[in-house]
N, C-alpha and C positions, 0 to 999 in steps of 0.2 A: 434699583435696576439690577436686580439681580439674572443672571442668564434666563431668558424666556425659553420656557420647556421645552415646547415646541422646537428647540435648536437644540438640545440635550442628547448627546447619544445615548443608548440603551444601557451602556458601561456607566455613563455619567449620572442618567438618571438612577441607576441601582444603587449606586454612591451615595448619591442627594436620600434618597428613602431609607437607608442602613440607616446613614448620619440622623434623622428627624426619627427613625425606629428607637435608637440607642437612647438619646435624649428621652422620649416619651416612657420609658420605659424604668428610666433612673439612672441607668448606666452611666451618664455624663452630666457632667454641670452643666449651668448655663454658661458659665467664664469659658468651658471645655466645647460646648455645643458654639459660641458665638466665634473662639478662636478657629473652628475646625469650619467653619460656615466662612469665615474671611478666604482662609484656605480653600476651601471649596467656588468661592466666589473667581479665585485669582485663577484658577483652577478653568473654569467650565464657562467662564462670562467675560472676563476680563478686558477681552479684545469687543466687546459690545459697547466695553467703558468709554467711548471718545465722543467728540462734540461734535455734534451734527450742526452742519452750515444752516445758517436762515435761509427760505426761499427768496429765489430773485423778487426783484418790485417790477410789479407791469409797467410796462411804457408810457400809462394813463397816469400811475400813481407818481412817475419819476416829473412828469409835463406840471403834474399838479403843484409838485415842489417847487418848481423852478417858477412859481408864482408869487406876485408880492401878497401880502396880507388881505389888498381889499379886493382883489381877484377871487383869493382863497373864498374869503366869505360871501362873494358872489355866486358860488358854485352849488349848481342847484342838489339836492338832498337826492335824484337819482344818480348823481355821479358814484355815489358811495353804495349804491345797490346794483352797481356793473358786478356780474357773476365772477369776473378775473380777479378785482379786488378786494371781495368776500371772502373768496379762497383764499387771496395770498392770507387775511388778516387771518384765517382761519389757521392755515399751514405756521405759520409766523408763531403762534399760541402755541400749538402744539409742541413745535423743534422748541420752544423757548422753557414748557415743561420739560419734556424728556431731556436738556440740557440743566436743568436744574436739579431733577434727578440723579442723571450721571455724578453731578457735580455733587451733590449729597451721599451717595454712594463711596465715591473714591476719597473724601474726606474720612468719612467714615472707617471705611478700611485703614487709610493712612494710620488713622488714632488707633487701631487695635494693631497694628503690626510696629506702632511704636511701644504700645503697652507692650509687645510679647518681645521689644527687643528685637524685632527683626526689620533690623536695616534696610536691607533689599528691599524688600517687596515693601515697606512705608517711601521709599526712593523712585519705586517703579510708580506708585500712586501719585508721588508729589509730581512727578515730569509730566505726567496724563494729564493731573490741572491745571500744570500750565497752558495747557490749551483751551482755557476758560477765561 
């Protein structure tokens, strides 16, 4: 989940194409290109990095809960093709990748900002997942 372009300013994104110019070019390692990409990350995306809440459950799926077992199974196969409950299961998937993401992300960073010895910003990562 690195910062979506689309949200980049003109500054940032000239930043982002120097950094992948230099790399391509030879100028940098990959150790030099992946450090400066963490930095660039904490940089330009960072505040993207948090855990997006699950959507609400519809009032139909909360009713369905609160049923015993042979209810449940009594329930005919259109209950689960209400357009409300396809979306939620729908939306539910999604927030549950892009939370997985995030959370692969800030792990990620964490371990290169401990590799480079930088406290801070492996500290400012580890707080962010704890909200996972």
């Amino acid at each position: 989940m690195l910062p979506d372009v689309k949200n980049l300013s003109k500054e940032d994104m000239a930043l982002g194409k120097k950094l992948l110019l230099r790399f391509r070019a030879g100028q940098i390692s990959v150790d030099e290109f992946e450090k400066e990409t963490a930095y660039f990350a904490m940089q330009c995306g960072f505040n993207e990095l948090r855990y997006k809440p699950s959507p609400s459950r519809p009032v139909k799926l909360m009713e369905y809960d609160r049923l015993d077992r042979d209810e449940k199974r009594q329930m005919p196969d259109r209950f689960w093709q209400d357009p409300n409950i396809i979306n939620y299961f729908k939306q539910k998937s999604y927030v549950q990748g892009e939370n997985a993401g995030i959370q692969w992300w800030l792990t990620e960073l964490k371990t290169r900002f401990e590799k480079y010895g930088d406290a801070v910003n492996a500290e400012r990562c580890g707080d962010r997942m704890g909200g996972f």
